[in-house]
BAFI-3210 file (N, C-alpha, C; in Angstrom, 3 decimals, decimal comma, padded with zeros to 6 digits):
// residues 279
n [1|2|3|4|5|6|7|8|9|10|11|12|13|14|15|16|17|18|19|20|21|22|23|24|25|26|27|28|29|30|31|32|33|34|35|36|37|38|39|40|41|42|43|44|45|46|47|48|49|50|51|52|53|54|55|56|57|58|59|60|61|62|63|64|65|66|67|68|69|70|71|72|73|74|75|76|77|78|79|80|81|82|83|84|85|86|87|88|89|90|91|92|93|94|95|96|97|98|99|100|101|102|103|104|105|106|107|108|109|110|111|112|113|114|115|116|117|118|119|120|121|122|123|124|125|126|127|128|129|130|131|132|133|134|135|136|137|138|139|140|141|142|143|144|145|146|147|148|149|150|151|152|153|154|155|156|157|158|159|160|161|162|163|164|165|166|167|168|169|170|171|172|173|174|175|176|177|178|179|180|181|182|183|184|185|186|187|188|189|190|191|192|193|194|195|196|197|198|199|200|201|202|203|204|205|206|207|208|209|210|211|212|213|214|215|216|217|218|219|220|221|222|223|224|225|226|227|228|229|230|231|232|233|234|235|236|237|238|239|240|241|242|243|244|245|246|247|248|249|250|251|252|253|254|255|256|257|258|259|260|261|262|263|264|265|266|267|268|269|270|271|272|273|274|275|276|277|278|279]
n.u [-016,034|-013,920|-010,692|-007,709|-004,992|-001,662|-002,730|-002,183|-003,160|-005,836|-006,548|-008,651|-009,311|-011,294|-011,628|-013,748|-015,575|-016,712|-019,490|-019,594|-020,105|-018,486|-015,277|-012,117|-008,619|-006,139|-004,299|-001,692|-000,023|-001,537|-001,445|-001,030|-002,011|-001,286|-003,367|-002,374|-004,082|-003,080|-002,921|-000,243|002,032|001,531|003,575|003,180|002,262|003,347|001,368|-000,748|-001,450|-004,415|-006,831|-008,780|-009,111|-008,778|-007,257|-004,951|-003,520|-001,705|-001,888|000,306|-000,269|000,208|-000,958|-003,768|-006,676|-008,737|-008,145|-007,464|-007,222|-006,085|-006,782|-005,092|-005,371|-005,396|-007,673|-008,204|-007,060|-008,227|-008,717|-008,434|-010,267|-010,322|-011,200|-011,267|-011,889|-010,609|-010,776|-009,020|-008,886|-008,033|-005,428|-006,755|-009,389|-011,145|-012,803|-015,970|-017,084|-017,429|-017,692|-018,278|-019,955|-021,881|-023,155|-024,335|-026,290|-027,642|-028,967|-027,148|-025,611|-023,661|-025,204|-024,755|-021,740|-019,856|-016,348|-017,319|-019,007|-018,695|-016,894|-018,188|-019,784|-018,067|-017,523|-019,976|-020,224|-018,169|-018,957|-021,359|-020,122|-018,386|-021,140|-022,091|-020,061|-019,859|-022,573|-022,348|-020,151|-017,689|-015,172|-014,742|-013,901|-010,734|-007,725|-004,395|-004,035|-002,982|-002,285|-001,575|-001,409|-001,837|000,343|001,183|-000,210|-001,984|-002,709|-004,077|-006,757|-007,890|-010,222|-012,541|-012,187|-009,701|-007,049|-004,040|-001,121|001,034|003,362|005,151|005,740|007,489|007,780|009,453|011,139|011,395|009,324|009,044|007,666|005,381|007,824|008,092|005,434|002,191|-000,751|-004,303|-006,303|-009,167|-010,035|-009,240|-007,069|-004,018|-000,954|001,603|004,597|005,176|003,514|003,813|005,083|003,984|003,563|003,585|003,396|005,432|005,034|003,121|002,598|000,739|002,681|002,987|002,875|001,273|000,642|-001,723|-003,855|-006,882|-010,108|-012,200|-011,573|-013,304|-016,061|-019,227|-021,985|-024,259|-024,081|-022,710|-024,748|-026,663|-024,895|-025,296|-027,820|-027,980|-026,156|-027,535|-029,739|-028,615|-027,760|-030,203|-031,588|-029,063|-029,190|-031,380|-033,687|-035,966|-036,927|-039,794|-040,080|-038,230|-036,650|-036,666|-033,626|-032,078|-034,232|-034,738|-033,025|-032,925|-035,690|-035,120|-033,036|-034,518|-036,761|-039,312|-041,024|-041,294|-039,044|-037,949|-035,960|-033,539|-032,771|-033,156|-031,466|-029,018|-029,573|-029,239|-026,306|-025,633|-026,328|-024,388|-022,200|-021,984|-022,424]
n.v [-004,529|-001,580|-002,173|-000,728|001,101|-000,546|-001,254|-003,810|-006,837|-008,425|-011,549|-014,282|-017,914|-020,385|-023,893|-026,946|-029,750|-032,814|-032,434|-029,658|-027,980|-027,900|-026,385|-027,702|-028,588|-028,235|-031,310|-030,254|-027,917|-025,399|-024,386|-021,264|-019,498|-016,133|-014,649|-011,776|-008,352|-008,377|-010,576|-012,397|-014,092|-013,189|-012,811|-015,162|-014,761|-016,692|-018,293|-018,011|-019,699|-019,669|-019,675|-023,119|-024,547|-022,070|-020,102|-017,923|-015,155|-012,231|-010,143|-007,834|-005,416|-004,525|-003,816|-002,421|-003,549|-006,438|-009,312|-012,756|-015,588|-018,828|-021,425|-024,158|-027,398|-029,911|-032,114|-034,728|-036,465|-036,074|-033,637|-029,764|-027,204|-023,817|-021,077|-017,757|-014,163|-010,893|-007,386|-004,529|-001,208|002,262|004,077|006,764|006,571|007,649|009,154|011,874|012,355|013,243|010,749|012,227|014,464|012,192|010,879|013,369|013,673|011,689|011,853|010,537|010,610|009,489|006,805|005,683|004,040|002,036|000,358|-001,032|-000,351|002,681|001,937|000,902|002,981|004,330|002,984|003,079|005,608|006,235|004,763|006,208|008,469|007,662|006,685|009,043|010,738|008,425|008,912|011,535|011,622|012,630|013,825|014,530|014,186|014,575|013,789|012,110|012,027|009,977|010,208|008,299|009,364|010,090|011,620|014,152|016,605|020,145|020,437|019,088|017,251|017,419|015,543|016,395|018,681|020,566|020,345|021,348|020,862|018,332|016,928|016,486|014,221|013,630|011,387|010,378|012,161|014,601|017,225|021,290|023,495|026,105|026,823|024,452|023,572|024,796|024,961|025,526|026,344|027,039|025,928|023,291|022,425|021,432|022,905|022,818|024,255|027,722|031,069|032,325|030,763|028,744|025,527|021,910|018,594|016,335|013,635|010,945|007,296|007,194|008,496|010,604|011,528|012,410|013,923|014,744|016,747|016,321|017,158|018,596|021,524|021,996|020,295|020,244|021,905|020,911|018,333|016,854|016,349|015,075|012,822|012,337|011,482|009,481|007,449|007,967|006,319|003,785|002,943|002,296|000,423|-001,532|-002,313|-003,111|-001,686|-000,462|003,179|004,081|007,123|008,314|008,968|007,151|006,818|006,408|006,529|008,954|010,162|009,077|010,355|012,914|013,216|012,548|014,394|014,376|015,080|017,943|018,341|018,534|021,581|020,552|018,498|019,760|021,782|019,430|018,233|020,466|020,434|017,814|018,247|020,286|018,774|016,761|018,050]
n.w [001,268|000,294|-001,159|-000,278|-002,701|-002,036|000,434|003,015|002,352|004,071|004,084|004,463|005,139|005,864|006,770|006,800|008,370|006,847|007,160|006,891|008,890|011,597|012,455|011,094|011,303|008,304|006,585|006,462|006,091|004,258|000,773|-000,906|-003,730|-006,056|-008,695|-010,505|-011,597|-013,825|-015,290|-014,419|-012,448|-008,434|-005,862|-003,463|000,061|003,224|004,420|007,636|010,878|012,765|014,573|015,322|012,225|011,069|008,920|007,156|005,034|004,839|002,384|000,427|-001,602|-004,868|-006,995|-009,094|-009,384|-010,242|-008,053|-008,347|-006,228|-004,635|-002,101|-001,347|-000,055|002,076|003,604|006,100|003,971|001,722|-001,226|-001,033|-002,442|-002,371|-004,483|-004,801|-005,011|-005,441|-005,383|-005,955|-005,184|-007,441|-007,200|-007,156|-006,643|-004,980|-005,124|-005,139|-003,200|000,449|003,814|005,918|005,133|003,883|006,080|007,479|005,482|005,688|008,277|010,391|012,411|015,322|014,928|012,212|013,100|013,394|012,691|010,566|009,254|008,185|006,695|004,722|004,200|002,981|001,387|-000,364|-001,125|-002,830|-005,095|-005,503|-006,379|-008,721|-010,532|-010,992|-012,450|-014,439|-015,310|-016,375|-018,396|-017,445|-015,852|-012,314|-009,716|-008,950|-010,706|-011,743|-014,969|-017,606|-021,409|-024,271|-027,155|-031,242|-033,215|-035,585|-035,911|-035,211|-032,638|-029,823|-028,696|-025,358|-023,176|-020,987|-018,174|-017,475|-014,984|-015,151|-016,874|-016,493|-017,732|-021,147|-023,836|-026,626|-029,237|-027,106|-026,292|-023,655|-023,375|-023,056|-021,312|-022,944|-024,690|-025,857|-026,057|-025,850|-023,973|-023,695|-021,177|-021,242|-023,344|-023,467|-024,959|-026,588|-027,588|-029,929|-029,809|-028,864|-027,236|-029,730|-031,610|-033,744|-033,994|-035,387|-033,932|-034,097|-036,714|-036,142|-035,081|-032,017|-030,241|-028,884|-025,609|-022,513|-019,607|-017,048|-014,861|-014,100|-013,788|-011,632|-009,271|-007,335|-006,842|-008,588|-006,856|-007,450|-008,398|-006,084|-004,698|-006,270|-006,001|-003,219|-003,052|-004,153|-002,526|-000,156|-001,166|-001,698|000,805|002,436|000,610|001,344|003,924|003,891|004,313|003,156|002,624|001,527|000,470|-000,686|-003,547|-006,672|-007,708|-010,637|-012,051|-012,175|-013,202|-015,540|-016,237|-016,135|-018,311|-020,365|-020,596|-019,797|-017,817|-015,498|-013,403|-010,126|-008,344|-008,311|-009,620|-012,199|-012,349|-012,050|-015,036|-016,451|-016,142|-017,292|-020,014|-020,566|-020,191|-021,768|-024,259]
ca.u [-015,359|-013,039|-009,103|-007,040|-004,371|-000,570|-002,615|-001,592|-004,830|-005,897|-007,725|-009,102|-010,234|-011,476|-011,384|-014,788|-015,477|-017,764|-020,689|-019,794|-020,297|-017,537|-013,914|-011,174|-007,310|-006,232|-003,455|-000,444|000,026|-002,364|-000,923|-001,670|-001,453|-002,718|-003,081|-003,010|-005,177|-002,292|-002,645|001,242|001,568|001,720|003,944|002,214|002,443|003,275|000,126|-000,583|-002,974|-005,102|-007,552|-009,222|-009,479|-008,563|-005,877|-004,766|-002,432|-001,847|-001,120|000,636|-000,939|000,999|-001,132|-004,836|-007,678|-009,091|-007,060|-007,959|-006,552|-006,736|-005,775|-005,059|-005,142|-005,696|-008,134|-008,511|-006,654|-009,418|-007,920|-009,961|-009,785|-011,171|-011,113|-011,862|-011,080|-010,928|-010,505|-007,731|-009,439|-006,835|-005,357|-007,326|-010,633|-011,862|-014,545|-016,034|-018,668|-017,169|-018,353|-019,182|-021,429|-023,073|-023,635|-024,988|-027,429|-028,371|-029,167|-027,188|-024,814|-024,094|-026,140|-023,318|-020,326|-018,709|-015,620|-017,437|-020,091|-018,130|-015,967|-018,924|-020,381|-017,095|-017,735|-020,928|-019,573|-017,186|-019,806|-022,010|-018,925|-018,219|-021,966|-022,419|-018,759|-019,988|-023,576|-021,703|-019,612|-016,776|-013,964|-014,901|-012,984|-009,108|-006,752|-003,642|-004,485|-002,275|-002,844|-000,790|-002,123|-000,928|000,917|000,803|-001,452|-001,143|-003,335|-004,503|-007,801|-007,740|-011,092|-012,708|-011,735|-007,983|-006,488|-003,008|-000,695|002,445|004,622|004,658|006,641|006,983|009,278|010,605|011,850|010,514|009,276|009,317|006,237|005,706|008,159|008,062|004,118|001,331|-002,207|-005,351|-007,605|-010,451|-011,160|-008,877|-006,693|-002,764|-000,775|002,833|005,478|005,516|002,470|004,681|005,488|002,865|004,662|002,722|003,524|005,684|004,070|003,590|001,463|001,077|004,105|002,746|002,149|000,548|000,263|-001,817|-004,484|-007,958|-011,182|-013,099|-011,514|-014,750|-017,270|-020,457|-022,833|-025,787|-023,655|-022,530|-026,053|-027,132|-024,550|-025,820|-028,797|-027,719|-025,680|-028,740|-030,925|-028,186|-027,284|-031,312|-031,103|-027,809|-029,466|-032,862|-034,710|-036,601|-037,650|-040,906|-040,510|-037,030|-036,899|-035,640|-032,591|-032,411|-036,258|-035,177|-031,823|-033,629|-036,255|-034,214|-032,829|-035,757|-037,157|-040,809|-041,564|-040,773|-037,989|-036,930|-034,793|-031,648|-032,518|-033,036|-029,719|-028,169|-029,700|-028,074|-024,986|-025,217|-026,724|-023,298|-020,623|-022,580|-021,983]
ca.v [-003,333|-001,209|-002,226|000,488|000,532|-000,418|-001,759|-005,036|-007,372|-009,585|-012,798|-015,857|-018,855|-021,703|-024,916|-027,404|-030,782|-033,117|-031,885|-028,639|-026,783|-027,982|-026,395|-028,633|-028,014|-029,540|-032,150|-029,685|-026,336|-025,084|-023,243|-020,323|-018,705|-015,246|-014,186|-010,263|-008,408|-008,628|-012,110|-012,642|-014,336|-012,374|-013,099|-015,837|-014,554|-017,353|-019,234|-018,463|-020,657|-018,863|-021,382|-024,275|-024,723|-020,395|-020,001|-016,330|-014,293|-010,867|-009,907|-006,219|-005,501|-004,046|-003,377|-002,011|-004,529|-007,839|-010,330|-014,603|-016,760|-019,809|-021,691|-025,687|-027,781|-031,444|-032,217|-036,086|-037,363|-035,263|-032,528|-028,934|-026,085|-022,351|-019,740|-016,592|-013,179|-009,561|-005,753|-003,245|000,115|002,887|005,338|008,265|005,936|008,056|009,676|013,165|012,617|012,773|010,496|012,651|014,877|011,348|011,185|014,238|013,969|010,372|012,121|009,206|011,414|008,390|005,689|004,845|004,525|000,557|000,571|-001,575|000,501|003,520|001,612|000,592|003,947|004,815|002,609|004,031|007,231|005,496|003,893|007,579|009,214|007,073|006,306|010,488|010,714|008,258|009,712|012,895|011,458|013,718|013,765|015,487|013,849|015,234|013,056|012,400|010,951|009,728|009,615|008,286|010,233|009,968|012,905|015,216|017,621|020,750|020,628|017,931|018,401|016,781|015,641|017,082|019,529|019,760|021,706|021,464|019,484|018,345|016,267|016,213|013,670|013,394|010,405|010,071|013,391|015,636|019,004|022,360|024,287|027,120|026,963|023,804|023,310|025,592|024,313|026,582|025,498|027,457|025,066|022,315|022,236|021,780|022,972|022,416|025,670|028,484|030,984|032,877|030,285|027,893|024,076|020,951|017,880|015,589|012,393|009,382|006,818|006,729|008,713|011,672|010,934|013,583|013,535|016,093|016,668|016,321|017,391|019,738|021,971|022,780|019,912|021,079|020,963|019,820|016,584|016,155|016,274|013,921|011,930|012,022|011,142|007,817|007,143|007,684|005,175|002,772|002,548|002,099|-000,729|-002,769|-002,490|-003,546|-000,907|000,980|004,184|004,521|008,232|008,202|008,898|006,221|007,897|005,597|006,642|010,067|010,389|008,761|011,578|014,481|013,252|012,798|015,940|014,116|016,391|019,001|017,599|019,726|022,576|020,353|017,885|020,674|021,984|018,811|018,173|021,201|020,440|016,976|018,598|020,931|017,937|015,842|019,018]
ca.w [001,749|-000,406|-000,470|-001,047|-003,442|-000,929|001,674|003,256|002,584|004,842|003,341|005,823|004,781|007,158|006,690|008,172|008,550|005,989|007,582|006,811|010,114|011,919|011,701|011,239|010,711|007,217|007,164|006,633|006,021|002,619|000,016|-001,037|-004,992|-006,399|-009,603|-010,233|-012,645|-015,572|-015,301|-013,949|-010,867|-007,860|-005,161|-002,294|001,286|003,868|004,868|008,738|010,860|013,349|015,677|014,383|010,810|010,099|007,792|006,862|004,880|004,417|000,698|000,184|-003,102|-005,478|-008,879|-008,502|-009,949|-010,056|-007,678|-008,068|-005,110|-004,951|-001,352|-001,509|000,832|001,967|004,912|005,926|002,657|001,060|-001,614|-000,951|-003,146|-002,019|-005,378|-004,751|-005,697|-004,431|-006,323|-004,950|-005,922|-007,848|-006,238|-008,021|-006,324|-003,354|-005,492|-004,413|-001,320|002,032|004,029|006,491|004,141|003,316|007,171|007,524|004,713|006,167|009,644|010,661|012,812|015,942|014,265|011,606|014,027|013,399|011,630|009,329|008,777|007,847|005,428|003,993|003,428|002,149|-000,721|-001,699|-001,486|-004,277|-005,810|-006,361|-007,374|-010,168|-010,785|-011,515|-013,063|-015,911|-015,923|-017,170|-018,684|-016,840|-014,396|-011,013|-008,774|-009,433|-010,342|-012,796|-016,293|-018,731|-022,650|-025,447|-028,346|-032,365|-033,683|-037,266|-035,997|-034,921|-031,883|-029,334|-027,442|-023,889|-023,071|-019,372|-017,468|-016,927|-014,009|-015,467|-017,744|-015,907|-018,973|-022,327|-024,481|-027,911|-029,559|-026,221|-025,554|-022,650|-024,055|-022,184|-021,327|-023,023|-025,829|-026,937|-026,018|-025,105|-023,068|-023,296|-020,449|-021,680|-024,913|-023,917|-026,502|-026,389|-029,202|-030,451|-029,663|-028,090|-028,169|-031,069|-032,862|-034,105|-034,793|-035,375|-033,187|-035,096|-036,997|-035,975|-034,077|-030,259|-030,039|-027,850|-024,487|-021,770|-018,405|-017,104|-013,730|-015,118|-012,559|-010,770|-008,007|-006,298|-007,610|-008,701|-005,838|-008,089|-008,691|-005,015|-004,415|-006,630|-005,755|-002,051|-003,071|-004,683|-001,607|000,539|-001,333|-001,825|001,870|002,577|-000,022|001,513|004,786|004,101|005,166|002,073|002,369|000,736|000,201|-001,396|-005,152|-007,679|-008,719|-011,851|-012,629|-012,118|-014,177|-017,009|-016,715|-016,544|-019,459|-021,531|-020,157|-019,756|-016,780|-014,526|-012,032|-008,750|-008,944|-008,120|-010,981|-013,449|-012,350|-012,914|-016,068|-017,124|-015,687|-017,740|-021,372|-020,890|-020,291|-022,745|-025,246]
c.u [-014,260|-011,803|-008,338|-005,796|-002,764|-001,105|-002,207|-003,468|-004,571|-006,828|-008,042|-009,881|-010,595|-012,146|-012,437|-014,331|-016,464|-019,359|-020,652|-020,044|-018,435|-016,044|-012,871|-009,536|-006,864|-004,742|-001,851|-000,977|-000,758|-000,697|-001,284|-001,083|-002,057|-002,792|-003,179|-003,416|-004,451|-001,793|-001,376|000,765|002,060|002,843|003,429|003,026|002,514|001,781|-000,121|-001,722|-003,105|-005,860|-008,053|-009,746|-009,889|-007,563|-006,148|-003,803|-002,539|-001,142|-001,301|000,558|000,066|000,362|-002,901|-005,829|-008,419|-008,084|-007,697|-007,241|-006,904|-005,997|-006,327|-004,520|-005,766|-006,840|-008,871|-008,758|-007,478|-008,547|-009,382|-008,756|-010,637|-010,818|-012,220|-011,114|-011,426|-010,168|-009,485|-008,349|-008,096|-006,919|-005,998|-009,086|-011,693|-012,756|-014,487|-016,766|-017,823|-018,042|-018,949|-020,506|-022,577|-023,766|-024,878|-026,212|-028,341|-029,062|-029,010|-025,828|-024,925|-024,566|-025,060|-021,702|-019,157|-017,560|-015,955|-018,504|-019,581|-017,564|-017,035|-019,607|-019,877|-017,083|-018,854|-020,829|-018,548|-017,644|-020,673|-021,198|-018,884|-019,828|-022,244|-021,560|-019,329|-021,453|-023,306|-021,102|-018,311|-016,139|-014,506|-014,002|-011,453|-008,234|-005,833|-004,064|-003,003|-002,382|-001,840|-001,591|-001,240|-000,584|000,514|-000,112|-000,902|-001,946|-004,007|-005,578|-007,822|-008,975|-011,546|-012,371|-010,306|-007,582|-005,086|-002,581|000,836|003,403|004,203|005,735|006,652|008,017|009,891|011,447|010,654|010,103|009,341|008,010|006,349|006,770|007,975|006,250|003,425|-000,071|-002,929|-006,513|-008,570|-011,161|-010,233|-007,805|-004,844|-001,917|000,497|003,450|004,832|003,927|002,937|005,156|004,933|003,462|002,914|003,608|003,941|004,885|004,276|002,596|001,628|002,568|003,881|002,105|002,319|000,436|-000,217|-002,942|-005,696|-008,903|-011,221|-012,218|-011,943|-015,687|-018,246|-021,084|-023,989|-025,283|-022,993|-023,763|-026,923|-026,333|-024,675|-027,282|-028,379|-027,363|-026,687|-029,515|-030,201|-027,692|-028,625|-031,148|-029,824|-028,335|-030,867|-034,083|-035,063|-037,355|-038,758|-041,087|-039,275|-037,153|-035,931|-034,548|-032,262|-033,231|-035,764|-033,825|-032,426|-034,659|-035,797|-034,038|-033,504|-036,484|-038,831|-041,479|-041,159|-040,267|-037,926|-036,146|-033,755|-031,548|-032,415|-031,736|-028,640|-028,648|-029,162|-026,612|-024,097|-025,151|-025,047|-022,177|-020,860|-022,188|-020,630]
c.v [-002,933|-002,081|-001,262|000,013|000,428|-001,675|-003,353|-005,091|-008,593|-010,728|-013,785|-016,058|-019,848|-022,590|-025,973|-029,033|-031,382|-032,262|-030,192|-027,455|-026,856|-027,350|-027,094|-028,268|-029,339|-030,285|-031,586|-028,386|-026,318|-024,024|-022,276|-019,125|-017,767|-014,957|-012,326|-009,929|-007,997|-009,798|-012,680|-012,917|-013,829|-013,367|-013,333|-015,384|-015,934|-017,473|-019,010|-019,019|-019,993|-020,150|-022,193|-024,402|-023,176|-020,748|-018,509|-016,012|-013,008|-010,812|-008,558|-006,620|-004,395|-003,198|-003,277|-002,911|-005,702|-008,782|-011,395|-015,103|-017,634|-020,659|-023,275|-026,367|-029,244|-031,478|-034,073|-036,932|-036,569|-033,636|-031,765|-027,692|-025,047|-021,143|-018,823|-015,593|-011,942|-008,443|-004,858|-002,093|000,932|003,553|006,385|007,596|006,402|008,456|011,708|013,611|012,331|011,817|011,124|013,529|013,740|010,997|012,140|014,251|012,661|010,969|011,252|009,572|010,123|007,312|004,895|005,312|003,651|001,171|-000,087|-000,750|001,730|003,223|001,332|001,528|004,546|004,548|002,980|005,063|007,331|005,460|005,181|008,429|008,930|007,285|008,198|011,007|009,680|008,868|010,751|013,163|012,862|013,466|014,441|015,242|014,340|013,957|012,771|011,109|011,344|009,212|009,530|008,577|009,962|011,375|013,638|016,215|018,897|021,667|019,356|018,092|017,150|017,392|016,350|018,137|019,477|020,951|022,327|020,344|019,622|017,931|015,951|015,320|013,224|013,064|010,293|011,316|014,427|016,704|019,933|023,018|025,361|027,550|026,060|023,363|024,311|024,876|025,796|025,785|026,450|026,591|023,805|021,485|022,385|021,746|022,576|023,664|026,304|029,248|031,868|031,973|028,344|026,983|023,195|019,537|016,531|013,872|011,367|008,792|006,527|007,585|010,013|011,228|012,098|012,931|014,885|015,391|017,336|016,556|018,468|020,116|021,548|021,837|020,150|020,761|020,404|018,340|015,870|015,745|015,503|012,503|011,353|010,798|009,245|006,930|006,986|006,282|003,739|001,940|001,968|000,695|-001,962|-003,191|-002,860|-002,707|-000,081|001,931|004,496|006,120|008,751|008,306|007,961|006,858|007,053|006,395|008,053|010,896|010,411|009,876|012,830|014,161|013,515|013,790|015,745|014,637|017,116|018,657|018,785|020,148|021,438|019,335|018,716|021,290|020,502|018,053|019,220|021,250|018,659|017,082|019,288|019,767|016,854|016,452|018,714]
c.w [000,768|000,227|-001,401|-001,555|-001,960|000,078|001,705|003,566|003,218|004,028|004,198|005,464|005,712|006,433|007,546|007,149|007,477|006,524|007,768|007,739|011,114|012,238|011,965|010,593|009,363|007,730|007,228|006,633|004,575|002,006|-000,779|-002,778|-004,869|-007,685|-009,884|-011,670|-014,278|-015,979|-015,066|-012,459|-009,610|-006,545|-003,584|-001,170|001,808|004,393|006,658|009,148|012,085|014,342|014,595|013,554|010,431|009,821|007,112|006,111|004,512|002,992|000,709|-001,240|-003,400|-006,856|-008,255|-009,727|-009,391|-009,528|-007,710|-007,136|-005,253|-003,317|-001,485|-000,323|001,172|003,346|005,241|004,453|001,991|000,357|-001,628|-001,661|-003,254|-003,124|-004,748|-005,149|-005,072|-005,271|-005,487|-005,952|-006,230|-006,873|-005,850|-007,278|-005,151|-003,629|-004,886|-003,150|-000,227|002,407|005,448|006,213|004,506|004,659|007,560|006,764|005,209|007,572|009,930|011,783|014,154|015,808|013,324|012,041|013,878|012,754|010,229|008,291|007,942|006,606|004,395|003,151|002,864|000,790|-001,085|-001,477|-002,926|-005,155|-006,567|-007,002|-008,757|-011,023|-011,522|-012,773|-014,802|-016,270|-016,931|-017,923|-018,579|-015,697|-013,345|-010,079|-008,829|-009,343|-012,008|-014,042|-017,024|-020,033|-023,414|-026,434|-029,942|-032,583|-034,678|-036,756|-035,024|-032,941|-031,166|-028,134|-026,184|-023,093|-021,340|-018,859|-016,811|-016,059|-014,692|-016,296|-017,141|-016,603|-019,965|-022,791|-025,509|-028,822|-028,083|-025,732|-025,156|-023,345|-022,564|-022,086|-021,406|-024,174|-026,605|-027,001|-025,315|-024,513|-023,011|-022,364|-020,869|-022,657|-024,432|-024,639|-026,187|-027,491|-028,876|-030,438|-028,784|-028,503|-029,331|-031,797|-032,793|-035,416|-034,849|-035,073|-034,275|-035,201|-036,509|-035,363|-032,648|-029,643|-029,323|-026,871|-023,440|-020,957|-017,970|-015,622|-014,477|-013,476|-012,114|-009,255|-006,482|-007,476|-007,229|-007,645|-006,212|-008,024|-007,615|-004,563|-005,031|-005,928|-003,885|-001,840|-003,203|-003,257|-000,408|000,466|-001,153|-000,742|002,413|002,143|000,781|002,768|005,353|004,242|004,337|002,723|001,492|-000,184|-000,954|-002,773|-005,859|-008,255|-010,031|-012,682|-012,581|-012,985|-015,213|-017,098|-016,640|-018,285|-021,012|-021,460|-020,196|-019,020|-016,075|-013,519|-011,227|-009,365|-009,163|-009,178|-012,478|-013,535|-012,706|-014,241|-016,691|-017,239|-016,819|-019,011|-021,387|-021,061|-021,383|-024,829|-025,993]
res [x|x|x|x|x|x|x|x|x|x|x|x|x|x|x|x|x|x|x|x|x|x|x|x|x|x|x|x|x|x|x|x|x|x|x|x|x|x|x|x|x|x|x|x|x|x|x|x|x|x|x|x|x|x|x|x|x|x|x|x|x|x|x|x|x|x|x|x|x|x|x|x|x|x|x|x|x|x|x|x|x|x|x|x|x|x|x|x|x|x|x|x|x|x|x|x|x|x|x|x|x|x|x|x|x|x|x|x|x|x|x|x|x|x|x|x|x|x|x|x|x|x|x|x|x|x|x|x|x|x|x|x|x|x|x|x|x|x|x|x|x|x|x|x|x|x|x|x|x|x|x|x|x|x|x|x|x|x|x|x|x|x|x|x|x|x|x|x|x|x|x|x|x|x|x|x|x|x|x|x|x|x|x|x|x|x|x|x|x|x|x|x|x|x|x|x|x|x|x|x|x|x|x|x|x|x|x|x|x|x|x|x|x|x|x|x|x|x|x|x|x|x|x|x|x|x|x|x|x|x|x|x|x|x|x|x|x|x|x|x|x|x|x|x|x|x|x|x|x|x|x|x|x|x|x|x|x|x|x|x|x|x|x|x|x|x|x|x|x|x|x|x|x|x|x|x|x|x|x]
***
């Protein structure tokens, strides 16, 4: 199940007996490390114990990645040691498919109701987002990027689709929008001054850094629509239950691409939609 970036995560481990079925409480309290995903060690929540042989803590995540735990603990003189690990998705991670869309296209309207279920289809709603997003190699989803860029030039192109550019900084000092920097969203392209008076962005390395809102408004509906699709098959897939009639979306990316035969309208539309961001 996704964990979003803030939330307070829950983790529970339990604790059995040699025979492995069992659960048994260990001989004290465990302890409990984490590591977070800039390899620094994160700050361990208190250890609580739940019924026989659960052990819990909640960890408020702080940094979005790869987390390792590790909880230690003794059980009849016997040292036991449970690694595991768990992802905190970014902020910018929600993707572009509702999941009620992905509902709707499932005719699954009543049918997927759990809370687990939901969360679940939340993540492959995640999962086709991204999965289209690098097909396209392109932003859709909206959200704020930040690039450190080198300087001397008298123009800096800022890849995707950018709604806006909110800060510029260059050496360390803020600029102004509009005199001291201009942005053409038509090509991309953000220059140095005003648009009367055409500077070039002083030299150096890494020493311009942009923050700007990169993505699609209104994403395309060819590529929500693929990305339904994915979400369709992939929920089929987790749940066992293939659809025979379902198209490989894999098998059917790869032939758009190669253009070996005549796809449906909505693949020919997003094969155009991928030849342009590919451009």
């Amino acid at each position: 199940m996704p964990i979003d970036f803030s939330d307070g995560v829950l983790r529970s481990f339990t604790l059995t007996a040699p025979n492995g079925v069992d659960p048994i409480d260990a001989d004290t309290t465990p302890s409990y490390a984490i590591t977070k995903p800039d390899m620094t060690a994160g700050t361990a929540p208190a250890v609580q114990h739940g019924g026989v042989g659960d052990y819990y803590v909640v960890y408020p995540s702080v940094m979005a990645g790869l987390h390792r735990e590790v909880l230690t603990a003794s059980v009849g003189g016997i040292p036991v040691v449970i690694r595991r690990s768990f992802i905190v998705e970014t902020v910018d991670g929600g993707g572009f498919i509702d999941t009620d869309e992905a509902i709707q296209h499932l005719a699954a309207a009543g049918i997927i109701v759990t809370p687990d279920e939901l969360d679940w289809l939340r993540w492959l709603c995640m999962v086709a987002s991204d999965a289209v997003e690098k097909d396209l190699n392109r932003i859709i989803s909206p959200r704020i990027i930040t690039r450190t860029v080198d300087g001397g030039t008298s123009a800096i192109v800022l890849p995707g689709t950018v709604q806006s550019v909110t800060t510029v900084v260059e050496d360390g000092i803020a600029l102004t929008a509009g005199t001291d920097y201009t942005f053409s969203s038509a090509v991309g392209i953000l220059y140095r001054g005003g648009q009367q008076s055409a500077r070039r962005w002083c030299g150096g390395r890494q020493n311009i850094t942009i923050t700007y809102v990169a993505g699609d408004q209104s994403p395309p509906l060819v590529a929500r629509a693929v990305g339904m699709t994915i979400v369709a098959r992939s929920w089929q897939m987790s749940r066992q239950m293939p659809h025979p009639s379902m198209d490989d979306v894999d098998a059917a990316l790869q032939t758009v691409a190669a253009g070996s035969r005549t796809p449906s309208e909505t693949y020919i539309a997003y094969r155009n939609l991928r030849q342009l961001a590919i451009a």
